[in-house]
C-alpha positions as a printed NumPy array, in Angstrom:
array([[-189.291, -133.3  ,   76.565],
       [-187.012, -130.697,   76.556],
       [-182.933, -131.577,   75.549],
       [-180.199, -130.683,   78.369],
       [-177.277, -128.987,   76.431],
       [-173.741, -129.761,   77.85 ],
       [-171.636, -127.258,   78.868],
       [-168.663, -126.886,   76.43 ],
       [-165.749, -125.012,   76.661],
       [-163.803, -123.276,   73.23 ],
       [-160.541, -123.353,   74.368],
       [-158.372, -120.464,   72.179],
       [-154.517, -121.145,   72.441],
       [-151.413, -120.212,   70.017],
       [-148.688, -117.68 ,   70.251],
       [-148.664, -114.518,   71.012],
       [-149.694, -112.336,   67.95 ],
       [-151.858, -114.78 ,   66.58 ],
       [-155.285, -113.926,   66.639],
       [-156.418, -115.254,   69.921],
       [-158.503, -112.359,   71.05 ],
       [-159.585, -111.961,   67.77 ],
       [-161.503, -114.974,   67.355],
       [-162.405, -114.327,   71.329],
       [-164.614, -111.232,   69.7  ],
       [-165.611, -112.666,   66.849],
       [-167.007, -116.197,   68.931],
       [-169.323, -113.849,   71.247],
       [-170.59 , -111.05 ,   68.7  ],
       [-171.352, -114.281,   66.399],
       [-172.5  , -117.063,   67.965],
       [-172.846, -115.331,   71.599],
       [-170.142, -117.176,   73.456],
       [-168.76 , -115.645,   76.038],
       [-165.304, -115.42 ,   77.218],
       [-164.317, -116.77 ,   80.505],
       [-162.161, -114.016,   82.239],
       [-159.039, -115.17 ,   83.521],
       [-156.673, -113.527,   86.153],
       [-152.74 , -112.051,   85.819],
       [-150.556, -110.261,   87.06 ],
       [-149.884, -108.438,   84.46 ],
       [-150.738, -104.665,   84.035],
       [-153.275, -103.554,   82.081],
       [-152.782, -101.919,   78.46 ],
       [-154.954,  -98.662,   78.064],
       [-157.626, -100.531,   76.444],
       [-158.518, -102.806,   79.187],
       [-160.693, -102.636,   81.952],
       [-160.655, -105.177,   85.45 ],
       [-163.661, -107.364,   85.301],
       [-163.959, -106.992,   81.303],
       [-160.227, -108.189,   80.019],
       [-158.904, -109.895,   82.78 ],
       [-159.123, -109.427,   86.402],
       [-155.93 , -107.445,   87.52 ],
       [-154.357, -109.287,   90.336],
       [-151.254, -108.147,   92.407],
       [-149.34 , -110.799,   93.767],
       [-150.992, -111.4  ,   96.594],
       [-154.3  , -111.67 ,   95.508],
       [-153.609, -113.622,   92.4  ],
       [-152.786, -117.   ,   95.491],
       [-156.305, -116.515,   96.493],
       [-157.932, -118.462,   93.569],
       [-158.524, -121.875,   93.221],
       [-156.914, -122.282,   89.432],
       [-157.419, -124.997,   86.918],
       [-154.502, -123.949,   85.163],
       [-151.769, -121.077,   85.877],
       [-148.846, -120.08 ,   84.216],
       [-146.087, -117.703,   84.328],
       [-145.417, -116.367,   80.774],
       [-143.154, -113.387,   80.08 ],
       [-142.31 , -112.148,   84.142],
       [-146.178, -112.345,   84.96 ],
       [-148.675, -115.053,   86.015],
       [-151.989, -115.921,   84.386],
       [-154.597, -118.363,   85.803],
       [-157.835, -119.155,   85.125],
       [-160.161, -120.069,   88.169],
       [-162.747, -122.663,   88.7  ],
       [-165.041, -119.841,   89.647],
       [-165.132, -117.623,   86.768],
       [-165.72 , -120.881,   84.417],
       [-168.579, -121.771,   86.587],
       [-169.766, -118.302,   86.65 ],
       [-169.462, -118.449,   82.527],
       [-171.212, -121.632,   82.528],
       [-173.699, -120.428,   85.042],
       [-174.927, -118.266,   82.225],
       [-174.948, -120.446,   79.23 ],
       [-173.586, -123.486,   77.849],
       [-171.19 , -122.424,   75.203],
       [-167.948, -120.023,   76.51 ],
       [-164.439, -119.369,   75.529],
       [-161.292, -119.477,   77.255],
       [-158.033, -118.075,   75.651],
       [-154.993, -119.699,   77.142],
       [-151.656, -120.179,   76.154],
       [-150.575, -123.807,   75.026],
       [-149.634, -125.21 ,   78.691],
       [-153.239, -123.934,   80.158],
       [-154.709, -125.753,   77.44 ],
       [-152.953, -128.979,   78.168],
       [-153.985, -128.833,   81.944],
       [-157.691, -127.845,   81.137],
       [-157.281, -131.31 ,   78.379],
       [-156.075, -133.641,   81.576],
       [-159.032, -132.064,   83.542],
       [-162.352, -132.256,   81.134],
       [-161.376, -133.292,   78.137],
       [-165.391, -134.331,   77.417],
       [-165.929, -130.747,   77.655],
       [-163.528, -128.983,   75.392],
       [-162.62 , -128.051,   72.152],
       [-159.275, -126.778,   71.619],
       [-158.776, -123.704,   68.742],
       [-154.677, -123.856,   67.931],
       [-154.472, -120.479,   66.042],
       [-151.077, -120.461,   64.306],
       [-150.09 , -118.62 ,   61.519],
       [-147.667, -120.089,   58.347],
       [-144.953, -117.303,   59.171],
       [-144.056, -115.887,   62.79 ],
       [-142.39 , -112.495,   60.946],
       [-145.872, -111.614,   60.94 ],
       [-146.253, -111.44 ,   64.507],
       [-144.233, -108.215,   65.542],
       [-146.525, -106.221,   63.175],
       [-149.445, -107.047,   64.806],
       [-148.125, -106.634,   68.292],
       [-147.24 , -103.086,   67.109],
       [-150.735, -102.813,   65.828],
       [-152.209, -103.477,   69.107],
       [-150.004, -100.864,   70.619],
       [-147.811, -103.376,   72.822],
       [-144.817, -101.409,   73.683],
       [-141.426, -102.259,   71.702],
       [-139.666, -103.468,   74.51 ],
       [-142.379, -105.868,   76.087],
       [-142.799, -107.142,   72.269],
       [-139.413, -107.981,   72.026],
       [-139.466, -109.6  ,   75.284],
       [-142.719, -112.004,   74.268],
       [-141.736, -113.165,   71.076],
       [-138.14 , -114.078,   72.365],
       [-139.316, -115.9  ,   75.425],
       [-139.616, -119.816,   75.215],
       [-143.033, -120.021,   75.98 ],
       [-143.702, -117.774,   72.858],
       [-141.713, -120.758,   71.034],
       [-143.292, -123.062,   72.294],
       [-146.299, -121.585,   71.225],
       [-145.852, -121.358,   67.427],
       [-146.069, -125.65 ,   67.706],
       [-148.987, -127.786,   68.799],
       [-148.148, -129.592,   71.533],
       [-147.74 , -133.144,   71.474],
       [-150.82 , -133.63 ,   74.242],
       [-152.904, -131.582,   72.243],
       [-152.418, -132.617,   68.812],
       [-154.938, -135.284,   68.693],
       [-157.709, -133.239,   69.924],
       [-156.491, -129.747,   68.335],
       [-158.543, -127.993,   65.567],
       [-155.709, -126.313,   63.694],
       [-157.286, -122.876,   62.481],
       [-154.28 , -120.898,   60.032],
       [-154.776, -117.399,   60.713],
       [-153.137, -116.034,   57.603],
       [-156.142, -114.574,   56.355],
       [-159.033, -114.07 ,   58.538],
       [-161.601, -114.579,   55.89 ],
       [-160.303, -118.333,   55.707],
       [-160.312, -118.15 ,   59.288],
       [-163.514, -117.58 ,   60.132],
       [-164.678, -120.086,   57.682],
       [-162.748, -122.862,   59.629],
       [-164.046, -121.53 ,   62.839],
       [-168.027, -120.964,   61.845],
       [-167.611, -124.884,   60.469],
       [-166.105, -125.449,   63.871],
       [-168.419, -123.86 ,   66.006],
       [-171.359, -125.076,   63.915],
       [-170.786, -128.799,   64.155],
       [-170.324, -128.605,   67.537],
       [-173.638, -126.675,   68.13 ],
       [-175.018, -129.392,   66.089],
       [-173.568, -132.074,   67.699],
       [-174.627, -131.079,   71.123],
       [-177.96 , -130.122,   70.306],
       [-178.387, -134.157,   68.818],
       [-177.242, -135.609,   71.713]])
């Protein structure tokens, strides 16, 4: 008899800078999990694509999904819909999500069976502007994301989350990825036991 595996969701949250889309890459070129694509408002960098990054929304369209969490962070709104995760889930078990803190928190309340939060922090937030740069964020929206409150906010683990959080330090990404691939691996044994 074959074993059902239960969907799971990787849930990737932390401030701004952090490493979030890092570990995004690094979860599907690994260990194949895909990253459920979530919608905003917010325009595209030269990098990304519609469909691929996010899906670009404009104001009006962004109302037409049926969200499990949305935000507004920095001037623009970000959601993630029930039909993109079911999509994701359509085609395998495993998938990411990267959220900011309060999306996380909503998608805890909602299936908290089915997720495992990733808080990427790092031990000092000077380090964030430099990255940003590196990305090729513009000064002025930089400036504007790391002095926002939600950005803040971010840098903490929130009090929902902290008894379900797996706190990954993204100083170094060599420790990181050793905290994630012991992560990732229990859970791919634990589901594949059950």
């Amino acid at each position: 008899m074959s074993k059902t595996v239960a969907n799971k969701l990787f849930i990737i949250t932390g401030a701004s800078g952090t490493g979030k889309t890092t570990i995004s890459h690094y979860l599907r070129d690994n260990y194949g999990i895909q990253r459920v694509i979530t919608h905003t408002t917010r325009p595209p960098r030269a990098n990304e694509l519609d469909g691929r990054d996010y899906y670009f929304e404009t104001e009006a369209s962004f109302k037409q999904n049926h969200y499990i969490e949305a935000v507004s962070y920095s001037g623009y709104h970000y959601g993630s819909s029930r039909e993109a995760l079911q999509k994701a889930w359509h085609k395998q078990p495993f998938v990411s999500l990267v959220v900011e803190t309060k999306g996380a928190e909503a998608y805890a309340q909602v299936m908290p069976q089915q997720i495992v939060v990733l808080f990427i922090t790092v031990s000092n937030p000077e380090v964030l502007l430099p990255r940003l740069e590196a990305r090729g964020d513009q000064p002025a929206e930089i400036e504007k994301r790391l002095a926002s409150a939600e950005s803040k906010r971010d840098l903490q683990v929130p009090a929902a989350l902290k008894s379900i959080a797996k706190v990954i330090n993204n100083d170094h990404w060599a420790t990181a990825k050793q905290q994630i691939d012991e992560i990732i691996k229990a859970e791919i044994r634990q589901n594949c036991s059950q």
